[in-house]
VMD Tcl script that draws the C-alpha trace (Angstrom):
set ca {
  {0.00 0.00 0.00}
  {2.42 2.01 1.34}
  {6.04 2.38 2.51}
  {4.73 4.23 5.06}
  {2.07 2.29 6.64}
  {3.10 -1.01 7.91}
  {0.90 -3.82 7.69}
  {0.05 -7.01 10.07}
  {-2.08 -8.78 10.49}
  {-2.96 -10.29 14.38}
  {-5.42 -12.95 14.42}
  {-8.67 -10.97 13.60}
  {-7.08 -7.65 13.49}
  {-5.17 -6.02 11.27}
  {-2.30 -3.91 12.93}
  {-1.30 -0.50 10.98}
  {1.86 1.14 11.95}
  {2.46 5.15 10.80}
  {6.80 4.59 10.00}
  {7.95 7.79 8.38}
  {10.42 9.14 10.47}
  {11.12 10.84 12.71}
  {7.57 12.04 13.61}
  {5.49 9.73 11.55}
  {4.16 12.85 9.30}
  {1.04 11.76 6.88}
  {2.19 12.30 3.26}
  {0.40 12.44 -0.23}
  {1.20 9.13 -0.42}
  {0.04 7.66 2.78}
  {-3.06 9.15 3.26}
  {-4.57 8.05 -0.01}
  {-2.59 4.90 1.05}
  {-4.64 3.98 4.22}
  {-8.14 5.02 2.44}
  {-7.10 2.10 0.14}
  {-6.06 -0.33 3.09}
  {-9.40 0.87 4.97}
  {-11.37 -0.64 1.89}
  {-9.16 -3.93 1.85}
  {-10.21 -4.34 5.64}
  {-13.57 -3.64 4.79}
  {-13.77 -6.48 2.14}
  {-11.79 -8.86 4.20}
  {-14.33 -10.78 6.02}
  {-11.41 -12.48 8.32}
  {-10.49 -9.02 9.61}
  {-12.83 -7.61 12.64}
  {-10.54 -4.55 13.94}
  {-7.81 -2.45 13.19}
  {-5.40 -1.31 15.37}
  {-3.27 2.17 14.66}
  {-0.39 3.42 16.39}
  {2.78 5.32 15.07}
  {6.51 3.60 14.94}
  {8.92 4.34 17.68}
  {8.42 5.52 21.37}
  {7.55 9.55 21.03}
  {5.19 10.10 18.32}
  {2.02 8.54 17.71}
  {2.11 11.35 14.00}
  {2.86 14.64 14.13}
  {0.00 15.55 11.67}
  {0.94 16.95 7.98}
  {4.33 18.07 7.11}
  {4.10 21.88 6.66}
  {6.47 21.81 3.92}
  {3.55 20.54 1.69}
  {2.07 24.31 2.63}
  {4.90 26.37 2.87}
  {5.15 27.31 -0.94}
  {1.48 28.47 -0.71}
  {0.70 26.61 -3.96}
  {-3.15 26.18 -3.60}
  {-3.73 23.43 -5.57}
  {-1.04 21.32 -3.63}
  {-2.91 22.24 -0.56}
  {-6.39 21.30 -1.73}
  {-5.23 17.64 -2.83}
  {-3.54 17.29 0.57}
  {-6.47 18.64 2.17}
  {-8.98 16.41 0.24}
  {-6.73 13.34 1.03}
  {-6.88 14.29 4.39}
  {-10.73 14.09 4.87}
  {-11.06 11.40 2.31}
  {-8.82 9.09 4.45}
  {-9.86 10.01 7.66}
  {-13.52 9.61 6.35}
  {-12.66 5.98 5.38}
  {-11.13 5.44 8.60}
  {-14.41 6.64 10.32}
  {-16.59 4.14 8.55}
  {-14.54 1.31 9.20}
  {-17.21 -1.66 9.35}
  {-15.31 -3.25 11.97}
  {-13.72 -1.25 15.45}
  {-10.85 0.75 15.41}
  {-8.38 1.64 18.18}
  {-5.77 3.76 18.18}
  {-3.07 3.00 20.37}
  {-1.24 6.99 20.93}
  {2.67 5.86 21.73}
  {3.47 9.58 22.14}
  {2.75 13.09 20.50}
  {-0.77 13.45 18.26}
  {-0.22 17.00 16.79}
  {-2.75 18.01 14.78}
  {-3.52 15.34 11.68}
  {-2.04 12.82 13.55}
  {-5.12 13.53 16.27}
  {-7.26 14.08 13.60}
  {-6.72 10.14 12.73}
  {-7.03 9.03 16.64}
  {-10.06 11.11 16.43}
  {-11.44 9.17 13.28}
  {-11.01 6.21 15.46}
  {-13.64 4.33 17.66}
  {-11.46 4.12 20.65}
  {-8.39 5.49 21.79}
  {-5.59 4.19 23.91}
  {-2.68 6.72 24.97}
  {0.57 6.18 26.58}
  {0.94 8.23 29.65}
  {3.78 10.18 28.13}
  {1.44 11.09 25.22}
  {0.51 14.75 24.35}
  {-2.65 15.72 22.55}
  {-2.93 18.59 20.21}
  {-4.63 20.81 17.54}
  {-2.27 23.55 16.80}
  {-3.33 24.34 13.56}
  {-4.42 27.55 14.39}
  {-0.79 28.66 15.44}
  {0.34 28.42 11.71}
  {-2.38 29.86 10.13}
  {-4.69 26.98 9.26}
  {-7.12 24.77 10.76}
  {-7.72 20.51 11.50}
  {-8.92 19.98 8.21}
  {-8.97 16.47 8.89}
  {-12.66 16.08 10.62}
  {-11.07 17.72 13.75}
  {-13.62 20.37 14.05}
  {-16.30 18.04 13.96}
  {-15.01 14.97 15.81}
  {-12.99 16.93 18.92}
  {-16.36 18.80 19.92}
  {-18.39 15.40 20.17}
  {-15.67 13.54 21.93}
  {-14.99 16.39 24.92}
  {-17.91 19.27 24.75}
  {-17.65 22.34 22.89}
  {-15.67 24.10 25.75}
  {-12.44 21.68 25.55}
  {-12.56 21.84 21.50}
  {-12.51 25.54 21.94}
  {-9.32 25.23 24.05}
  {-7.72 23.05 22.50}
  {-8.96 24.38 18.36}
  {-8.96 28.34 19.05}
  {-6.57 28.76 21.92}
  {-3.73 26.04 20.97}
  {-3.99 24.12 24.24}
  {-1.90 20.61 24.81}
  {-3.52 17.95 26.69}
  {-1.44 15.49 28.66}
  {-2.64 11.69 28.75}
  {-4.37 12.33 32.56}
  {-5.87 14.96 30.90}
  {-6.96 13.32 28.04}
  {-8.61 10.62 30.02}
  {-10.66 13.07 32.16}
  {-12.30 15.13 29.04}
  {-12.94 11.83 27.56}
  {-10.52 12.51 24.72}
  {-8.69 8.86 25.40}
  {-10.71 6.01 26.98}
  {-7.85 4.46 28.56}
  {-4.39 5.76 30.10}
  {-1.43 3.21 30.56}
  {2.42 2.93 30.99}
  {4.85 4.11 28.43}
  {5.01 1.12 25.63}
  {1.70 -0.29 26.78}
  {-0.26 1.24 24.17}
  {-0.01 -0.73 21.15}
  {-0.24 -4.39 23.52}
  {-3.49 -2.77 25.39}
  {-5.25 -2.20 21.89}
  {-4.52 -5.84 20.55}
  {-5.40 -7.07 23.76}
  {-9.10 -4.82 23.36}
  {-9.04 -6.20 19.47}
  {-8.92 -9.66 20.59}
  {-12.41 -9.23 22.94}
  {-14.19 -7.30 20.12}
  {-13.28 -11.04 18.22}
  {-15.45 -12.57 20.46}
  {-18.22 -10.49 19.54}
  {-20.54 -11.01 16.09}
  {-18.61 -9.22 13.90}
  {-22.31 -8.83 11.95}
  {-23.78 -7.37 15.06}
  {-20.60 -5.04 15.20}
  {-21.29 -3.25 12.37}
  {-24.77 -2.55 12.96}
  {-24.26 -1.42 16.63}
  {-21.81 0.74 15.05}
  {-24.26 1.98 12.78}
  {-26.74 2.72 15.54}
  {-24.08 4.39 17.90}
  {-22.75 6.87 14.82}
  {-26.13 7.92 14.20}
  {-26.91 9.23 17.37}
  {-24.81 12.10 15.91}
  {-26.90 13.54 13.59}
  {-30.74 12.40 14.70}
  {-32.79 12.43 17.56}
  {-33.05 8.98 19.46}
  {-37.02 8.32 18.66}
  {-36.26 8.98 15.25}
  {-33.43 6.38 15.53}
  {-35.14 3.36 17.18}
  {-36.67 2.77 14.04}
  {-33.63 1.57 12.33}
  {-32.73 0.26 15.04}
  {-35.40 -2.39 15.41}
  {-34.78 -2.89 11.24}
  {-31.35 -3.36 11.92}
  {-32.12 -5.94 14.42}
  {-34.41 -8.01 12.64}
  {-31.43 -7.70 9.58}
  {-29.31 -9.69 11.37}
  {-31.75 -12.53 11.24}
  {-30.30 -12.99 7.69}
  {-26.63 -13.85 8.53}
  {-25.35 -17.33 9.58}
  {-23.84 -15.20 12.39}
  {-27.40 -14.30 14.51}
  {-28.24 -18.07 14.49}
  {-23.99 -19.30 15.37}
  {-24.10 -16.86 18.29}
  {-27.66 -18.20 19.58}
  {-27.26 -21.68 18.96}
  {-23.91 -21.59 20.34}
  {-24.98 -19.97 23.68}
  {-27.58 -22.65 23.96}
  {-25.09 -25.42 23.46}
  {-22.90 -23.76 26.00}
  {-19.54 -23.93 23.43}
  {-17.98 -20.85 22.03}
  {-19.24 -19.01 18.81}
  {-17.61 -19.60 15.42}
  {-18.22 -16.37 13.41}
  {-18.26 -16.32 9.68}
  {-19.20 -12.05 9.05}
  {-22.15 -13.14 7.00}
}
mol new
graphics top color blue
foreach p $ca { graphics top sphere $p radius 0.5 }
foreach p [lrange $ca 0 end-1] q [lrange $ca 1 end] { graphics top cylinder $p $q radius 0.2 }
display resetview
């Protein structure tokens, strides 16, 4: 895909490393790089989560390389813009669950892809950061839209308008991170997260997903509807009668994703 995204793949999860030294910057070839890989994992019906975290032990990515903007060409910074949102859109409607494990800084774009992410994991050396605004720009990576959901308008203001860092105990306490641990835990505590989620109906996954994504943009009575249509959907996969039958029989499921 990529020499800048390293692949693996962990059971049922498929482990993505950032590795483009030395602060794992997203590139024009990356970024349309892991919209491609998101659509792999998508068609892969082996492949349940992903996990994301950046190589070596201080940054998870640094965001965009500035370089890309510093010759003010326009139409450079549109594409790199547009691959931006594109990816971290793709990342965002991962079928499966996504978990970022944050090994150390998440500046800007490289937040912006934590962000895009279902759940995140951070190191408790990790620092948190939109500082866009500082150089004249702004997260055009779904940053606006994701931070104030995740923390509350008031923290997205601090963090978008004023340039504010957030430590890890920080993090955890606005409800930017869902879990804190010890330096080099990160990546181990989201394959160890990935591995439960395998245990779940994969099937049932995706439309819980669904369900939980679009409490976002509708009311909840106008939700329930799909979400009793959703339920009865899952009556058509092999996985809805595995998961029954094999709670009856007392014996662990065997999921298929269909």
């Amino acid at each position: 895909m990529s020499d800048q995204l390293v692949v693996e793949r962990v059971g049922h999860t498929a482990l993505i490393t950032i590795s483009n030294p030395p602060a794992n910057t997203w590139t024009e070839d990356s970024l349309p790089a892991l919209k491609r890989l998101v659509a792999e994992l998508n068609a892969d019906p082996d492949i349940y989560a992903l996990v994301i975290t950046g190589s070596g032990p201080k940054f998870f990515s640094a965001g965009a390389d500035l370089n890309v903007f510093g010759s003010g060409d326009k139409s450079r910074a549109r594409g790199m813009i547009t691959a931006f949102g594109q990816a971290f859109e793709a990342l965002a409607q991962f079928r499966g669950v996504s978990i970022a494990a944050i090994n150390g800084y998440a500046m800007g774009g490289g937040l912006e892809c934590a962000l895009a992410c279902d759940i995140r994991i951070a190191e408790e050396h990790a620092v948190l950061a939109l500082p866009e605004a500082t150089v004249g720009l702004l997260p055009g990576g779904m940053g606006t839209q994701h931070l104030p959901w995740l923390v509350g308008e008031g923290w997205a203001k601090r963090m978008i308008l004023c340039g504010e860092r957030v430590d890890a105990p920080t993090a955890l306490r606005i409800g930017l991170v869902e879990e804190v641990v010890a330096t080099g835990g990160a990546k181990e505590a989201a394959l160890a997260m990935a591995e439960q989620v395998a245990k779940q109906s994969p099937s049932s996954v995706k439309a819980c997903k669904t369900l939980i994504q679009a409490a976002r943009k509708q009311t909840m009575w106008s939700a329930l509807p799909m979400e009793r249509e959703l339920f009865m959907d899952l009556f058509e996969t092999e996985d809805q009668q595995e998961g029954v039958s094999a709670f009856l029989e007392k014996r662990k499921p065997v999921w298929k994703n269909r």
